[in-house]
C-alpha positions in Angstrom: -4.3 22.1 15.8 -3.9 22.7 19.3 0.0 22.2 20.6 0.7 19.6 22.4 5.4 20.3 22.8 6.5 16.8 23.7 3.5 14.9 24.4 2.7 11.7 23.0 -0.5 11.9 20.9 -2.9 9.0 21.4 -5.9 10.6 20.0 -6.7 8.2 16.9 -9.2 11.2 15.6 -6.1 13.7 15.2 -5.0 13.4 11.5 -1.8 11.1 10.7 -0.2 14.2 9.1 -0.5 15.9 12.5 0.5 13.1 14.2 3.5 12.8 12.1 4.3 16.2 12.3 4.3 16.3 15.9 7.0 13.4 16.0 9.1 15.2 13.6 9.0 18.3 15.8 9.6 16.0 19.1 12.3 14.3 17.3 13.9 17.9 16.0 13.7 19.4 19.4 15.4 16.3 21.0 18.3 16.0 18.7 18.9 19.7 19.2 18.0 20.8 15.5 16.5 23.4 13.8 13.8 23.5 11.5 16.9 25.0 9.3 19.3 22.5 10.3 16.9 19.7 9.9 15.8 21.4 6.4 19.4 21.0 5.3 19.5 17.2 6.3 16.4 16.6 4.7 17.6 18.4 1.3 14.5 20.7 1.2 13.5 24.4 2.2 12.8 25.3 6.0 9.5 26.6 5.6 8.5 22.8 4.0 9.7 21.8 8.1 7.3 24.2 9.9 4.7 22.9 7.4 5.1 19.0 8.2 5.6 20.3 11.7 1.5 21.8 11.3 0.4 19.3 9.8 0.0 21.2 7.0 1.8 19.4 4.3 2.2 15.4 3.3 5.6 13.8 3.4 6.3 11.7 0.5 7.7 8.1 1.1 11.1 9.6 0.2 11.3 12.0 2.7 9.5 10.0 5.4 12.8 7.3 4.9 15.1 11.1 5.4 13.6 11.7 8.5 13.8 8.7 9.7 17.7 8.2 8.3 18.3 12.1 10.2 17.2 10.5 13.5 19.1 8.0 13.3 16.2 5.5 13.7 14.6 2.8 11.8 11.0 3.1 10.0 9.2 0.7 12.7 10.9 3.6 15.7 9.9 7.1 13.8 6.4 6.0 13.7 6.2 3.7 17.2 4.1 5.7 19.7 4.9 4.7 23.3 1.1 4.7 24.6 0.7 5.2 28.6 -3.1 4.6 28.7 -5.1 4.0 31.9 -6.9 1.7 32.5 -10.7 3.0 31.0 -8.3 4.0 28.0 -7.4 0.6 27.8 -10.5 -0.7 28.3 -12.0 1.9 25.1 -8.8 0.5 23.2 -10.1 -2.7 23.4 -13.8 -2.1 22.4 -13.0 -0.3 19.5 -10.9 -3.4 18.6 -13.8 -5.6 19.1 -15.8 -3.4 17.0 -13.7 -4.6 14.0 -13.8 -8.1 14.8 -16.2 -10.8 13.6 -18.4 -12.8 15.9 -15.6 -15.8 15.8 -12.6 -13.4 16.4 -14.3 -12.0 19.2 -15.1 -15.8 20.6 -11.8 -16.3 20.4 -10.3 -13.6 21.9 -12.6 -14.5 25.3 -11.6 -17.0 25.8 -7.9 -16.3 25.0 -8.8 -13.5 28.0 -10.7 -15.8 30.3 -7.7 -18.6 30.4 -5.1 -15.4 30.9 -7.3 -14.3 33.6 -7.9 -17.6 35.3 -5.4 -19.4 34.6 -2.3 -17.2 35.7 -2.5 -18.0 39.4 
């Protein structure tokens, strides 16, 4: 995988291993740590950090909760990804939403949109 240093991924195609290894290596890097010195939080050996870090390796559940409990931030933050999408990337957002709604959902949602749009004046 290609590095992206401190750059929010938004690319849904990229694997959610890489995805969570680049937050733990943004995270790392902003707290000032180590892949040793988070390695020592986390209980388990360095190399097992660069490996996350790669995308290489799984976290289990357990040590997904240690990371989060190292940062010093709650489940719902470690894996929040702020996205700052235009607005085609918006726009692709939303169609490949649509693509998993049914007909109704999709009725729905237009006219949820149309009385937003209208309406709001």
């Amino acid at each position: 995988m290609k590095e992206e240093s401190s750059k929010k991924i938004n690319d849904y195609s990229i694997s959610l291993g890489a995805r969570i290894g680049q937050r733990v290596k943004d995270f790392r890097r902003h707290y000032g740590l180590t892949q040793e010195g988070l390695a020592e939080k986390l209980e388990v050996h360095p190399s097992y950090v660069g490996q996350l870090e790669r995308g290489e390796r799984q976290a289990s559940l357990q040590t997904l909760e240690k990371l989060a409990l190292a940062f010093r931030l709650s489940p719902f933050e470690f894996f929040h990804e702020e996205e700052e999408l235009d607005k085609e990337g918006l726009k692709k957002r939303c169609l490949t939403l649509l693509d998993k709604c049914t007909s109704s959902q999709i009725r729905a949602f237009c006219e949820l949109l149309t009385t937003f749009v209208y309406k709001r004046k």
